[in-house]
C-alpha positions in Angstrom: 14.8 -5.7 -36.2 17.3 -5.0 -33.5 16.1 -0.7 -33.0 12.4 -2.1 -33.2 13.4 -4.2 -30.1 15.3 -1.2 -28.6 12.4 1.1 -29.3 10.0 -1.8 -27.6 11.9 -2.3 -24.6 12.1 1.7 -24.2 8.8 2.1 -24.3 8.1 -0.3 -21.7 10.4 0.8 -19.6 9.4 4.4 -19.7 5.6 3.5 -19.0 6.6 1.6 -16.1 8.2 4.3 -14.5 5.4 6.7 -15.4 2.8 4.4 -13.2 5.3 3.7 -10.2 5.7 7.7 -10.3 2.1 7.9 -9.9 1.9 5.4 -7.1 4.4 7.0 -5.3 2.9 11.0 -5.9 -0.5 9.4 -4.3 -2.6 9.7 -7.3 -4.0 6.2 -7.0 -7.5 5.5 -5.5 -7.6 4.5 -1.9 -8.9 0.8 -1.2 -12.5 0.9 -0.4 -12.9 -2.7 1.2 -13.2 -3.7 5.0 -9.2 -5.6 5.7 -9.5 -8.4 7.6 -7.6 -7.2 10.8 -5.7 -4.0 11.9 -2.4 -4.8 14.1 -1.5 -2.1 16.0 2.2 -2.7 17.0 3.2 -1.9 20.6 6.6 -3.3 20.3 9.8 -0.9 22.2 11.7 1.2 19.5 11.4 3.0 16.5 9.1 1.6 13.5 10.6 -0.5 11.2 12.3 0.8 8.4 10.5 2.8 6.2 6.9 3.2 8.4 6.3 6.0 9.4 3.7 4.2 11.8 3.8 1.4 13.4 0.6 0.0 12.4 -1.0 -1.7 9.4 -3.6 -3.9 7.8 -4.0 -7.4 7.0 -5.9 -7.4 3.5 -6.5 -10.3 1.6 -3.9 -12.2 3.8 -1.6 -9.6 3.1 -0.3 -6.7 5.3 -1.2 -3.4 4.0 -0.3 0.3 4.8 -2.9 2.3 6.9 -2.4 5.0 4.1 -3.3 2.7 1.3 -7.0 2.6 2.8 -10.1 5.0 2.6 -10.2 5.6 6.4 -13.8 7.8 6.4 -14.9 4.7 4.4 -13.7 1.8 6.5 -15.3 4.0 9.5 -18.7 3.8 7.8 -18.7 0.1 6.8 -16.6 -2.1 8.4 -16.0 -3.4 11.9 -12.4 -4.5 11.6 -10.8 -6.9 14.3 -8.3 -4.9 16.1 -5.4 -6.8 17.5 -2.5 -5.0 19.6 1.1 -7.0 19.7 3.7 -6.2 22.1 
């Protein structure tokens, strides 16, 4: 009982590295819905840490990376609110 549990827990493990390495190569889809806002941070000094820009998306209440989107896409179909902090 105790290897089957071993053999379980590796297996899960092992597939949930697989799909964060995938996440992180780029091979997932780019969101192809209209965010509700983009904030386009003015603020002195270098981005926070870990952007490489300074702005992002608000998506479902959530902020979102710029990169995660389908910008030809949003271009096409949405007319986002544009708000610029400073």
């Amino acid at each position: 009982m105790k290897n089957i549990f071993i053999a379980l827990l590796c297996t899960i493990t092992f597939s949930a590295c697989s799909s964060l390495q995938t996440a992180r190569t780029g091979n997932t889809e780019l969101i192809k819905d209209c965010p509700e806002e983009k904030i386009v941070n003015r603020m002195p000094g270098p981005p926070a840490k870990g952007d490489k820009d300074k702005s992002y998306y608000i998506y479902k209440g959530k902020r979102k990376k710029i990169s995660d989107f389908d910008a030809s896409w949003i271009e096409k179909n949405c007319e986002v609110k544009e708000t610029v902090v400073y």
